[in-house]
C-alpha positions as CSV (number, residue, x, y, z in Angstrom):
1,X,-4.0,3.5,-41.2
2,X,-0.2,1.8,-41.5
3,X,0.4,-1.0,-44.1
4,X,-0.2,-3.9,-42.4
5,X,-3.6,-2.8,-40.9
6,X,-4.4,-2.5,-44.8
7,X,-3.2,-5.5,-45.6
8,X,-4.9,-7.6,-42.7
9,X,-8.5,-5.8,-43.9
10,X,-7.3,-6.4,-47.6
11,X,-7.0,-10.7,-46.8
12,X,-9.6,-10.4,-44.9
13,X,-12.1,-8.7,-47.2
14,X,-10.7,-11.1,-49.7
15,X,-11.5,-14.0,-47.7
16,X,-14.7,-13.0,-46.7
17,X,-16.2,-12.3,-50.1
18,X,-14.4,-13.8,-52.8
19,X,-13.4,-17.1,-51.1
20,X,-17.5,-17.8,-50.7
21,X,-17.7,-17.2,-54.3
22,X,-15.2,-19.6,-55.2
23,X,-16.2,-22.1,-53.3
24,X,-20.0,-22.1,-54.6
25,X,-17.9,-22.0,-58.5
26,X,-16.4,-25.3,-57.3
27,X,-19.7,-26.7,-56.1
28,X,-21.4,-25.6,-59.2
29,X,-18.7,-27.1,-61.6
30,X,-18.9,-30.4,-59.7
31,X,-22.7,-30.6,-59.6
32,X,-22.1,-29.7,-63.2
33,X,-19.7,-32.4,-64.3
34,X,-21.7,-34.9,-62.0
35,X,-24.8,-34.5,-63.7
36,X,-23.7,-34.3,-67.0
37,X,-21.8,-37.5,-66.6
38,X,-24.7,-39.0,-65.2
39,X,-27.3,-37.8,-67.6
40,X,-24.6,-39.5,-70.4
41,X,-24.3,-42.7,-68.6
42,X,-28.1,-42.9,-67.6
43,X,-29.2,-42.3,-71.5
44,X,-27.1,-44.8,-72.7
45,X,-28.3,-47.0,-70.3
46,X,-32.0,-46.1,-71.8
47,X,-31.2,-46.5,-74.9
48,X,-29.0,-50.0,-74.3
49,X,-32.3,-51.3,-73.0
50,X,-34.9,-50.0,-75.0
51,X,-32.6,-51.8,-78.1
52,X,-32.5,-55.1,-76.1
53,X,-35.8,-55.1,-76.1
54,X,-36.5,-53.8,-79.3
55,X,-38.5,-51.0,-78.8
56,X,-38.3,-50.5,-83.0
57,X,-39.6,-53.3,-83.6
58,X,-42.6,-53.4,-81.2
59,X,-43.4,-49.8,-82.4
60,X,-42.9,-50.9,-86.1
61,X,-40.3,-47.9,-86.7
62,X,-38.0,-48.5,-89.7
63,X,-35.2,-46.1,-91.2
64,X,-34.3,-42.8,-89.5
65,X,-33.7,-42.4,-86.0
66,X,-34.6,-45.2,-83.9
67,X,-37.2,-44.5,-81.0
68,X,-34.5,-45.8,-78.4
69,X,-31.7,-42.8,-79.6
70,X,-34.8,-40.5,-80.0
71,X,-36.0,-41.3,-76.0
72,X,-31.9,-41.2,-75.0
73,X,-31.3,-37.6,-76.2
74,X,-34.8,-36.1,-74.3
75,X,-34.1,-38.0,-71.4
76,X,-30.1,-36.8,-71.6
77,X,-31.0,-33.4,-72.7
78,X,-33.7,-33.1,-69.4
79,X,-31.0,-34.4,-67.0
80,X,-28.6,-31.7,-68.3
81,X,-31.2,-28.7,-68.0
82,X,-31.6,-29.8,-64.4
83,X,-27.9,-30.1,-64.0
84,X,-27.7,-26.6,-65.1
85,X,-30.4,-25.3,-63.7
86,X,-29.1,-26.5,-60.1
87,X,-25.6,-25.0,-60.7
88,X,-26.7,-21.8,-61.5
89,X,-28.8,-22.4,-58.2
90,X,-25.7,-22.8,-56.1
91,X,-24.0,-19.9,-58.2
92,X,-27.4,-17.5,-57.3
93,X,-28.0,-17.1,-60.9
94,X,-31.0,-19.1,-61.5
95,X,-33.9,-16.7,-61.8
96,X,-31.7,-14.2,-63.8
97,X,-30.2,-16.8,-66.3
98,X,-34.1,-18.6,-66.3
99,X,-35.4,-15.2,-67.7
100,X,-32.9,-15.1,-70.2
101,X,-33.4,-18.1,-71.3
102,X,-36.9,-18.3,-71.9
103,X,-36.5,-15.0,-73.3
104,X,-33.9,-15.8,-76.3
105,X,-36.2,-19.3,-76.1
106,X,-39.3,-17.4,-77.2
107,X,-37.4,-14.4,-79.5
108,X,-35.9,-17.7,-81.2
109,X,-39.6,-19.1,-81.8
110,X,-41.0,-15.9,-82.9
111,X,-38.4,-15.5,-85.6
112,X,-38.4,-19.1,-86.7
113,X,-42.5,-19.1,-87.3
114,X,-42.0,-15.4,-89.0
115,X,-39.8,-16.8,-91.2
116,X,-42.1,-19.6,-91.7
117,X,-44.4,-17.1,-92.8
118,X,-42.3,-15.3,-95.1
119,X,-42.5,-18.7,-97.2
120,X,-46.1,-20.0,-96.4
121,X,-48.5,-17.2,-97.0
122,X,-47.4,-16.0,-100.7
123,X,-47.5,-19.5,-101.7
124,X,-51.1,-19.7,-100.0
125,X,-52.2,-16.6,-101.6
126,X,-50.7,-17.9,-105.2
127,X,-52.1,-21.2,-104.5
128,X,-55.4,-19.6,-103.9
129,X,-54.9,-17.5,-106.9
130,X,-54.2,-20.9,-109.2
131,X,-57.2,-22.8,-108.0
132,X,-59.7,-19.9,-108.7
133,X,-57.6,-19.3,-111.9
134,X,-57.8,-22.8,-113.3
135,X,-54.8,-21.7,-115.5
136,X,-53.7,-25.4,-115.5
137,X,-54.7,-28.8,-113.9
138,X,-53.5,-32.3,-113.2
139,X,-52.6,-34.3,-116.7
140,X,-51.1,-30.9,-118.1
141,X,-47.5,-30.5,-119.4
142,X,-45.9,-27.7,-117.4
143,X,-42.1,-26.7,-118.6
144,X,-40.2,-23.4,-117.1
145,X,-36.2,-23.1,-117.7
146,X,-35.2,-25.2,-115.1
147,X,-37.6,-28.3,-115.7
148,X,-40.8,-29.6,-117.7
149,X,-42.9,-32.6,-116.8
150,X,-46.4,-33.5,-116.0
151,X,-48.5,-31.8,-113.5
152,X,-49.8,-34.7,-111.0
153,X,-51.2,-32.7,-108.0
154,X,-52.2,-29.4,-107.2
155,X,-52.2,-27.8,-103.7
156,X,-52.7,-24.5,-102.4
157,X,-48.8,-24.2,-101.3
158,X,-47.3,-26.1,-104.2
159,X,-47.6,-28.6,-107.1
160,X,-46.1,-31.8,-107.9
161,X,-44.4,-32.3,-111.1
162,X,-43.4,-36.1,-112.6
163,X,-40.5,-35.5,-115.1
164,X,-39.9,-37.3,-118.0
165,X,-37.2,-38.8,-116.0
166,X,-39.8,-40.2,-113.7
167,X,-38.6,-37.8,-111.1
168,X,-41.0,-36.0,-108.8
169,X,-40.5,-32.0,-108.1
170,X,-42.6,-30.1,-105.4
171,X,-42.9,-26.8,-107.2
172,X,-43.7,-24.0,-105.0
173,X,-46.6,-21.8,-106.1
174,X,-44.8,-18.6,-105.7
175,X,-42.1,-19.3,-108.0
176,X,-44.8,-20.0,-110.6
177,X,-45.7,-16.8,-110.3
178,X,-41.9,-15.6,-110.6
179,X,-40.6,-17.0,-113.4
180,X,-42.2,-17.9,-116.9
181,X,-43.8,-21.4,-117.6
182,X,-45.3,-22.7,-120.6
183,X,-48.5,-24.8,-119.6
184,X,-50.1,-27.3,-122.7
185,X,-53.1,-28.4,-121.7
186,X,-54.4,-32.1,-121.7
187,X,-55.9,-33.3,-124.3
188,X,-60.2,-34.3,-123.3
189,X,-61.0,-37.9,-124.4
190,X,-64.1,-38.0,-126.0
């Protein structure tokens, strides 16, 4: 083979496989820039005309997000999954990336509710272990290093403590447990 037989299969292989590929990358990054441009403009829009009609209002919402920015970023956030899901289509990536996805999707949900976990069932169990107890109830004086007030509510995860300074704490039962409290009972009216 001389040098310009190499070179001539060298363009050519170069032109049949990677100039396909770069093409489909252009496609992709336009679809990709159209759709998120759109799904932007399109959720404002939403949102522009859920407030002119006052969406809160009807729906009696007040403070915190309003339903109107709420109902943009689904709708925005749905447009852009389609975006990306048809870019990875013209890329030939979709089923690939889609398994990934839903994989680090579900890992991610597994982990957050076994975390969840980590927190909920000792302060189930302690709760459980404080109501059959009866060690203290609403009306008594509870007072641990970090804060003393009265006991207003008892749950099985946690109780609610009004301080002398008329704040409310949400004591978790677990660190009841943990740490040492002084509990004076209330007094019985006869």
């Amino acid at each position: 083979m001389q040098w310009n037989e190499i070179i001539q299969f060298s363009f050519t292989w170069l032109q049949a496989n990677v100039a396909g590929v770069l093409v489909n990358l252009v496609i992709a990054i336009i679809i990709a820039l159209i759709g998120f441009s759109l799904g932007n403009f399109i959720g404002k829009l939403l949102e522009k005309i859920l407030r002119e009609i006052e969406i809160d209002k009807i729906l009696k919402i007040k403070g915190g997000l309003s339903f109107s920015v709420i109902l943009r970023e689904i709708f925005s956030m749905t447009v852009y999954i389609i975006t990306i899901v048809l870019a990875m289509n013209q890329l030939s990536i979709t089923k690939a990336v889609l398994y990934f996805i839903i994989a680090v999707l579900l890992i991610t949900i597994l982990i957050s509710f076994l975390l969840y976990l980590r927190d909920f069932l000792p302060n189930l169990f302690y709760g459980f272990m404080l109501s059959h107890k009866k060690s203290m109830a609403a009306g008594d004086y509870i007072e641990r290093s970090d804060f003393a007030g009265d006991i207003e509510k008892i749950n099985l995860l946690d109780i609610l403590v009004k301080t002398g300074k008329n704040d409310h704490l949400v004591i978790p039962n677990k660190s009841l447990y943990s740490s040492k409290i002084t509990i004076r009972k209330q007094k019985k009216h006869k």
